[in-house]
N, C-alpha and C positions, 0 to 999 in steps of 0.2 A: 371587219365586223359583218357579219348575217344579214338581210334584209328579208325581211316575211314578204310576201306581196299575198294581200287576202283574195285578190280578185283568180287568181293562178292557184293559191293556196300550197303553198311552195315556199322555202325558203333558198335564197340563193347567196350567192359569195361577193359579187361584185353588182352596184348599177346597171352594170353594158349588160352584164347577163339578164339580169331583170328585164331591160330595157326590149332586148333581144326577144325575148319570152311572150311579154307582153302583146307586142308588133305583129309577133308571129300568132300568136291568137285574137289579134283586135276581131276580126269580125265573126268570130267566135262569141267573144266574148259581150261583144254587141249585141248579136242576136239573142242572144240569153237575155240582157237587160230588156230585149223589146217585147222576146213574151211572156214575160213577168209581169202579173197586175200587182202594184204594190204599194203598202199603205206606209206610213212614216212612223202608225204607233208598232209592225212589225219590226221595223231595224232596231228603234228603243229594247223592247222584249230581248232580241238576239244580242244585239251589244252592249246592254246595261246602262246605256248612253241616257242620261234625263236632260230634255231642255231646261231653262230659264222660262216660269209662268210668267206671264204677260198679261197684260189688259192696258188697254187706251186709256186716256182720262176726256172728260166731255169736251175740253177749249181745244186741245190737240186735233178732235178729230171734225169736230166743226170748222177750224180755221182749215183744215187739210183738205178740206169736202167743198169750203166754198169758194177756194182759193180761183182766183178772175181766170187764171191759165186754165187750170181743169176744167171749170165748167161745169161741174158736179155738183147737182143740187143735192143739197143734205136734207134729207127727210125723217123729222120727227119722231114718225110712227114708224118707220122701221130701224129690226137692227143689221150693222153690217158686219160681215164675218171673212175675217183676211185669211182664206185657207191656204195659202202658199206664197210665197215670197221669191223674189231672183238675186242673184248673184250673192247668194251663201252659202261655202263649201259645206254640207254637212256630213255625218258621220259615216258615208259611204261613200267619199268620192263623188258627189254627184253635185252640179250645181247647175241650175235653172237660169236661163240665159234671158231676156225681156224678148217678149214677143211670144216664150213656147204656148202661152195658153189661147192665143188669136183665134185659132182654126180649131178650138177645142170648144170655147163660149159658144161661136157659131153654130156646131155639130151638134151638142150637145144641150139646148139652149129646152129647158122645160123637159129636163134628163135628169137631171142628177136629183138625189135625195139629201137631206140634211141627216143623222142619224148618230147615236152615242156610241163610242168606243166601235166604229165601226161592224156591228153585231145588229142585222137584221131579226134575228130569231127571239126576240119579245117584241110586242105590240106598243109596250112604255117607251123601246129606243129610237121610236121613229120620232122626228124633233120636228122636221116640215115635208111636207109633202113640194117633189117638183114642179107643180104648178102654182106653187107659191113661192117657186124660190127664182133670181134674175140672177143671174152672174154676168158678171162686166169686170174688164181690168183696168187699174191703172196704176199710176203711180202715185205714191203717198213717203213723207218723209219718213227714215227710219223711227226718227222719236217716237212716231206716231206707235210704233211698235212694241217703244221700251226698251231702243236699244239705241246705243251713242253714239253709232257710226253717222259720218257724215253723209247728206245727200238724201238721194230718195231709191226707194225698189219698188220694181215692178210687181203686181199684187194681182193673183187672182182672189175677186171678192163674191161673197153672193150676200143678194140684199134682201129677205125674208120682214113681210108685215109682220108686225110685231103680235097683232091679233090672231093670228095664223099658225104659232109657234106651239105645239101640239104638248109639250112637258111643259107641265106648271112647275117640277124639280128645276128646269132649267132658266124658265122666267123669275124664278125666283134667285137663283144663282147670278144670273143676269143684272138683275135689280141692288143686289146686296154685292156688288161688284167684286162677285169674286173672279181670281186670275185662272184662267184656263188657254188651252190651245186650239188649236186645229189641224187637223190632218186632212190631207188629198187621196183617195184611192185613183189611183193611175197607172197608164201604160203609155212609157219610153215611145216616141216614132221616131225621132227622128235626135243621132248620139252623137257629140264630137269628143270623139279621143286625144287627151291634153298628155304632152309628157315634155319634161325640159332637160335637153340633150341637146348638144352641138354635133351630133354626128349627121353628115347631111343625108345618109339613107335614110333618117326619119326627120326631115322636113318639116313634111304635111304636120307631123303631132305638134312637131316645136314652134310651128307656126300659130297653132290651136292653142298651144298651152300661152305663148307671147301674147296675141289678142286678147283671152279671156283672163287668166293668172292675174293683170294688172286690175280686176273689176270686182275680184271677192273682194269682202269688206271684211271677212271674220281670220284673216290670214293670221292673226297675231295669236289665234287661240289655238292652234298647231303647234305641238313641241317638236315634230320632226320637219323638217324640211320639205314640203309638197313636192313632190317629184312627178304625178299624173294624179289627174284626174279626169270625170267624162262631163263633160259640156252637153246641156239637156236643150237643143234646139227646140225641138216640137214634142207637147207632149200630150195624153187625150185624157181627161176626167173619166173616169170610169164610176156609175153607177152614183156613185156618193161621195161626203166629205164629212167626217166626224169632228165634233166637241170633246175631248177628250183632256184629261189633266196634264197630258205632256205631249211631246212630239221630237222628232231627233231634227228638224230644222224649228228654231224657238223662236225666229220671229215669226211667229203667227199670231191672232189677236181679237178678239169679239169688240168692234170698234163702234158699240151706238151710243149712246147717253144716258144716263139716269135719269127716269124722272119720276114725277109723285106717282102715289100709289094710284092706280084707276081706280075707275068707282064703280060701285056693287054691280053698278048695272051694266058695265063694260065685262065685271068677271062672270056674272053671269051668262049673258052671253057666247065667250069663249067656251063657258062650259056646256053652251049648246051645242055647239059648234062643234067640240072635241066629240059631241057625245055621239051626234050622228056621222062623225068621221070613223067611230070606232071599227066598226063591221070591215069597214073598207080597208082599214089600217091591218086589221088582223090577216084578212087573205092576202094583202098586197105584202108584208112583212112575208107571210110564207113564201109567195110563189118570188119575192124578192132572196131570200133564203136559198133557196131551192137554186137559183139562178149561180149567185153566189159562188155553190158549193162546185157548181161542175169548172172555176177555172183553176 
């Protein structure tokens, strides 16, 4: 029987061929992944793939926030937003290893934007501005995600005041608990090439793929056999992380609390707030646009 391989985009006759194929293009194929900036609601769009909508419930992410190990003080007034997750194969082959977001929080720290459907180009998609937003990682149980898998994954999170959150559509979204995603816009640094072969010319992959292969959690959801995938060492946040209705890796999660409504004079406020943000939001969504368009 045929074997497609999408990454080659080739169909071939046998595994070894495939294999063969593969090997002889890895850093080929590598370096394509790394200059590629890319978002998770892009591969959805191309492969028709819908995640599973998510959302936390309040005791899940309070007991997960103030758990004695972590350390992690859980704060009221903000909410937190789990835009990426590790060790889940998803619908490209790709899975995110703990640690890739380390040297990305650091870099990147008062960089990134919050923003809907990843679309700079209205003044309404801008959600929080980077100097309101923290990002920090850790690890948080899968339940916390709304998914069943055992254990915990490693999470890059950003933690936005909740007074700060520039779409009143999405504070209200927020509030009325409804289920939505997250997406990363990102670029690949650093790839490991997984494939499982006993032939000892490829080693180094079978060694990658034995290490990692044993740590996805979502293996059961594959009707064909994993045969490769690329292991996501280091990777860098680019620009922003979208709210959006789906995402092609689903454990993502808007993880804050419900609570009463605020009071007039707290929404007032906000909409002072919003109001002289406005000017600022509009040039910076352009020349963020603009930015955008040239990768």
């Amino acid at each position: 029987m045929s074997i497609f391989c999408k990454e080659l985009n080739k169909t071939f006759d046998t595994k070894e061929l495939m294999f063969k194929a593969l090997v002889d293009n890895e850093e080929n194929i590598i370096a394509s992944k790394k200059e590629h900036i890319y978002n998770k609601e892009e591969w959805v769009s191309k492969n028709g793939i819908k995640g599973i909508q998510v959302i936390s419930d309040q005791k899940q992410i309070e007991k997960a926030f103030t758990d004695e190990e972590k350390k992690i003080k859980f704060d009221n007034d903000y909410y937190y937003f789990v835009v990426n997750s590790a060790n889940y194969l998803d619908s490209h082959e790709d899975v995110h290893l703990d640690g890739n977001w380390n040297k990305s929080v650091k870099d990147q720290q008062g960089r990134v934007w919050l923003i809907w459907h990843h679309e700079f180009g209205k003044v309404e998609n801008i959600i929080a501005f980077p100097e309101d937003i923290e990002t920090f990682t850790t690890k948080v149980a899968w339940s916390l995600l709304g998914k069943s898998y055992d254990g915990e994954t490693y999470c890059l999170i950003y933690k936005v005041l909740k007074t700060k959150l520039q779409s009143e559509k999405i504070v209200q979204w927020l509030n009325e608990g409804r289920k939505l995603q997250l997406s990363v816009r990102m670029r690949y640094r650093e790839i490991l090439f997984c494939m499982k072969s006993e032939n000892p010319e490829y080693a180094k992959q079978n060694k990658n793929y034995n290490d990692i292969y044993p740590l996805i959690v979502n293996k059961d959801e594959f009707v064909d056999e994993i045969d490769y995938f690329f292991g996501i060492k280091q990777a860098e946040n680019v620009l922003e992380s979208s709210i959006l209705p789906f995402g092609s890796n689903s454990a993502t999660a808007e993880i804050s609390v419900n609570t009463e409504k605020q009071s007039q004079d707290t929404s007032n406020k906000n909409k002072n707030e919003q109001s002289k943000d406005t000017q600022k939001a509009e040039r910076e969504a352009q020349l963020l646009k603009e930015l955008l368009n040239k990768f």
